[in-house]
N, C-alpha and C positions, 0 to 999 in steps of 0.2 A: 613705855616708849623710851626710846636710846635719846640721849644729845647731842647723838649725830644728825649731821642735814640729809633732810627727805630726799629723795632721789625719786624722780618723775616716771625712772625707766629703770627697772633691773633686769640685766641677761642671768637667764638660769639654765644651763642645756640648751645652750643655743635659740632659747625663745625667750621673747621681751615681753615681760610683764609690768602691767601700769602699778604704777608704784602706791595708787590711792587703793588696787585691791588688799584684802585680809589675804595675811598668808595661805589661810586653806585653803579661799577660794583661789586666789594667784598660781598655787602647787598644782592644783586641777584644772589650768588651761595648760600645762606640759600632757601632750600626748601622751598617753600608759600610765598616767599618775591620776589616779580616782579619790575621792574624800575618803577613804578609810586610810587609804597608803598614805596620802599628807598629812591625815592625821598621825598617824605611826610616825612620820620623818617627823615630826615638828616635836611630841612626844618624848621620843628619843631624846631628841637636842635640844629638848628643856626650853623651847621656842612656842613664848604665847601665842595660837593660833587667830586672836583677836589683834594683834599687831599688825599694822598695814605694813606692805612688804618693802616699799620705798623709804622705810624708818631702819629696816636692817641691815646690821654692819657687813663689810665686805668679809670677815673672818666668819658669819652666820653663813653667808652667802656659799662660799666655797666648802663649808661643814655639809650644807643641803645639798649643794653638786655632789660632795662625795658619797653620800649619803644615796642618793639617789641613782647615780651610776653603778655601783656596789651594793646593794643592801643585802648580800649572804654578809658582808664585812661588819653588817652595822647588826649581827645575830636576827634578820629576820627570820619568822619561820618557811621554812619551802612551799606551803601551800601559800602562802602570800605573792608569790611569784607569778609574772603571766606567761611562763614557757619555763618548764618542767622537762626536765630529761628529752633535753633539743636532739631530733635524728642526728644531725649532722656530727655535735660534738659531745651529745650523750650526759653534758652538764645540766644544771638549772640555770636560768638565766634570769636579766627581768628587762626585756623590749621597751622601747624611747622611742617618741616622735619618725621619723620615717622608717625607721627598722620592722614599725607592723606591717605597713602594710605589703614590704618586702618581701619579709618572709611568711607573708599570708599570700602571695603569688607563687612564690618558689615550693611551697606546698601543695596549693593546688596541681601546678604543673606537673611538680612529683609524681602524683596521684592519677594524674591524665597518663605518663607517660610510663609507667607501672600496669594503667590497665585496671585497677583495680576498680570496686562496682561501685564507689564513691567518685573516684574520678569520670567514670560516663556518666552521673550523677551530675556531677560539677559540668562536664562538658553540654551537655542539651537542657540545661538551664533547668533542672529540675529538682525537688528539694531531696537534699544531703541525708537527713538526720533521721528516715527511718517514718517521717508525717504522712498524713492520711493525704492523697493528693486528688480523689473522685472528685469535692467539692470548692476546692482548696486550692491555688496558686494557678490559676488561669490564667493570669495575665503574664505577657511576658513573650518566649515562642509562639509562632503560630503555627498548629498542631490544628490538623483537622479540612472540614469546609471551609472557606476562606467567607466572611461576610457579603453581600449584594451589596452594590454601590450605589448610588443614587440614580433616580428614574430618570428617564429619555426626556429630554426638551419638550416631546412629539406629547408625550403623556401627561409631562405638568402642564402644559397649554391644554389639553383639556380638561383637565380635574378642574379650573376655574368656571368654565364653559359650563359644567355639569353641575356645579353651586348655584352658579348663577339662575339656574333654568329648574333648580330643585326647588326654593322656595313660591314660583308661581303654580307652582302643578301645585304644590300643598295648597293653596290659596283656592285653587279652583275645585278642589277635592271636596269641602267641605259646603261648596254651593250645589253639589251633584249631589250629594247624600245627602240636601233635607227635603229634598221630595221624595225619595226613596223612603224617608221614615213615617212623613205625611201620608204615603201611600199606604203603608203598614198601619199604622195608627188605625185609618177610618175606614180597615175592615173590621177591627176590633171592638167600634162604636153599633156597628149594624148588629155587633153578635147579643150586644145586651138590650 
């Protein structure tokens, strides 16, 4: 730990991080920044990831900004990246806080309006990637018979009416059938 004063609130990338979190966890609430990459920025910049992030200097601060806006600059490797030879501008890049899911709509769209069998895929809400869909992602559109909705007034007032009047039949059922058994019985007594 620095001797410099704790700071309750650090901005990093335009998001406030509480100053009592550890650096790796605190780098891991920036959108697009996952425990392996925090690890790698902290790494790099020779920054104990067990330091709470409110203990670090504002010259750490602005290394991890740079860091993290740039890392082709900081020799990451390309596969570390989460946008790889972008359509648009055919670079590598690495996406921050609202920029995913921007350009995870401006993709889609693309793909809608291209026509392509991914995009009617995306458009009637059905899965993308090639999965088995027989038993699988039901929910969601509604494809098909539409469900029955609940019984008529007319019908639930009798289904009570028919409970009610079921348990006396059973009650009297069982007084009709023991002479019909007695009957049965004491032909069975004359045959011996």
């Amino acid at each position: 730990m620095s001797t410099q004063e704790f700071r309750h609130i650090v901005r990093i990338v335009g998001n406030d991080i509480p100053g009592a979190k550890k650096a790796i966890v605190g780098l891991t609430q920036i959108k697009g920044i996952g425990y392996n990459f925090a690890t790698a920025i902290l790494d790099t910049l020779k920054i104990n990831t067990n330091t709470n992030i409110g203990f670090l200097s504002e010259s750490n601060v602005q290394s991890i900004e740079k860091l993290i806006t740039n890392p082709i600059a900081g020799n990451f490797p390309v596969w570390f990246l989460n946008r790889r030879k972008d359509i648009e501008t055919g670079g590598n890049m690495h996406l921050l806080t609202s920029d995913i899911p921007f350009t995870l709509r401006n993709d889609i769209e693309r793909e809608r309006t291209t026509n392509s069998w991914r995009g009617y895929r995306h458009m009637y809400g059905l899965k993308v990637r090639g999965q088995c869909t027989r038993t699988t992602g039901r929910k969601g559109g509604a494809v098909g018979v539409a469900k029955a909705g609940k019984p008529a007034p007319a019908q639930a007032a009798a289904a009570p009416a028919a409970t009610a009047a079921a348990p006396a039949a059973t009650a009297a059922a069982p007084a009709a059938a023991k002479p019909a058994a007695e009957k049965k019985a004491a032909p069975a007594e004359k045959k011996k």
